[in-house]
N, C-alpha and C positions, 0 to 999 in steps of 0.2 A: 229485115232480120239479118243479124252477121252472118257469115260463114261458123264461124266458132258457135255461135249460138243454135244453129243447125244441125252441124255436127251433135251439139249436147242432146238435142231432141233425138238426134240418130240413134243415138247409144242408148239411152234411153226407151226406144223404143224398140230397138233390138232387146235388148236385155226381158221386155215385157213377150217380145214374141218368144222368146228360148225360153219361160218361165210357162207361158201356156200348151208349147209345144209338145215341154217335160212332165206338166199334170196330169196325169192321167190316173188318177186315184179314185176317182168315180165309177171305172168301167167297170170294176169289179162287182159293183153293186146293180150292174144290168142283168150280170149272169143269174139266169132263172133256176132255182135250184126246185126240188119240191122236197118239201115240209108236210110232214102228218097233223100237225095242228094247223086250225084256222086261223089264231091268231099270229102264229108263225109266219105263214101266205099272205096274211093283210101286212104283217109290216114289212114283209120281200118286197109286195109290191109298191105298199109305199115307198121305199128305199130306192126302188126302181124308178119310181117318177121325180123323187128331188134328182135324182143322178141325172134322169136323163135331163131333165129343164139343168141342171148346172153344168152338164155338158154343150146341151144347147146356148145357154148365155156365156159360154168360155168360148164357142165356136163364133158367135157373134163376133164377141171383143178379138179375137184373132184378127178376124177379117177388118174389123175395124183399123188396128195396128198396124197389120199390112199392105192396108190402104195409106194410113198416113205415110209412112215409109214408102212407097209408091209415087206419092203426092211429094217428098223431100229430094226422089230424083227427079222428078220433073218441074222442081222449084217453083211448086204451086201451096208447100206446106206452110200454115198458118193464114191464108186465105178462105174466106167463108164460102161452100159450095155453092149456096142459095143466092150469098146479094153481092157477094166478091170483094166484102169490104175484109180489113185485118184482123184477125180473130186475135184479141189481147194474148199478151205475154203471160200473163196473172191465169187464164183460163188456160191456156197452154202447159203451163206448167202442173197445173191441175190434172188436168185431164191431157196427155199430151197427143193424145190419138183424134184427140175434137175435131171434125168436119166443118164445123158450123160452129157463127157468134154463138152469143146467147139468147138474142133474143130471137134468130133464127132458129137453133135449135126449140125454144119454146112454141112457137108456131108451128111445125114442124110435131111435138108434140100433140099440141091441143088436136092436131088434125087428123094422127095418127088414132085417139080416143076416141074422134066423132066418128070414127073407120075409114078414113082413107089410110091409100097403100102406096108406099112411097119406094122409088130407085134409092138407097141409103148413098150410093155416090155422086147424087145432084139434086138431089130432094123434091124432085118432078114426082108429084102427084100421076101415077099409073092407073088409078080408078076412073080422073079426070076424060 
């Protein structure tokens, strides 16, 4: 991968970490208020569980991103964690925070559903 191509993935992934950093529109719907109706309460609390799973999957992809960004100084980015082969341009571009090919990342998947529990920054099985 070039230098210029690298960079683009920099900026890129900058721009996605200042975009996550700056959401926080969700926290308002943590705050517990109380409400005299029941169905008031039910949908506080529902409101309270999409916030916090959408908090929790933006905190995810955070770390994802500034891992890759991570991975771009230490000119390991676009390298597959798992088999160390090159993780295409076309998936890169996609997703540009991707750790893993594709068919790594689907392994890696399938194994996460039967329950194993995986390091997200080398894909070692921890249950193993």
């Amino acid at each position: 991968m070039t230098k210029t191509e690298t960079n683009n993935f920099r900026r890129v992934l900058e721009a996605k970490r200042k975009e996550l950093r700056n959401g926080s529109s969700d926290r308002d719907e943590i705050l517990i208020e109380n409400a005299a109706e029941e169905f008031d309460r039910l949908q506080q609390q529902l409101n309270r569980e999409v916030a916090i799973r959408n908090l929790d999957r933006e905190s995810k992809l955070l770390k994802d991103v500034e891992a890759a960004i991570g991975r771009i100084e230490d000119d390991s980015f676009g390298i597959c964690l798992r088999c160390d082969e090159t993780i295409p341009e076309r998936r890169l571009k996609a997703v540009p925070w991707a750790a893993y090919c594709v068919p790594c990342q689907e392994i890696i998947e399938r194994q996460r559903a039967a329950g194993g529990h995986f390091d997200d920054e080398d894909g070692v099985d921890l249950a193993a």
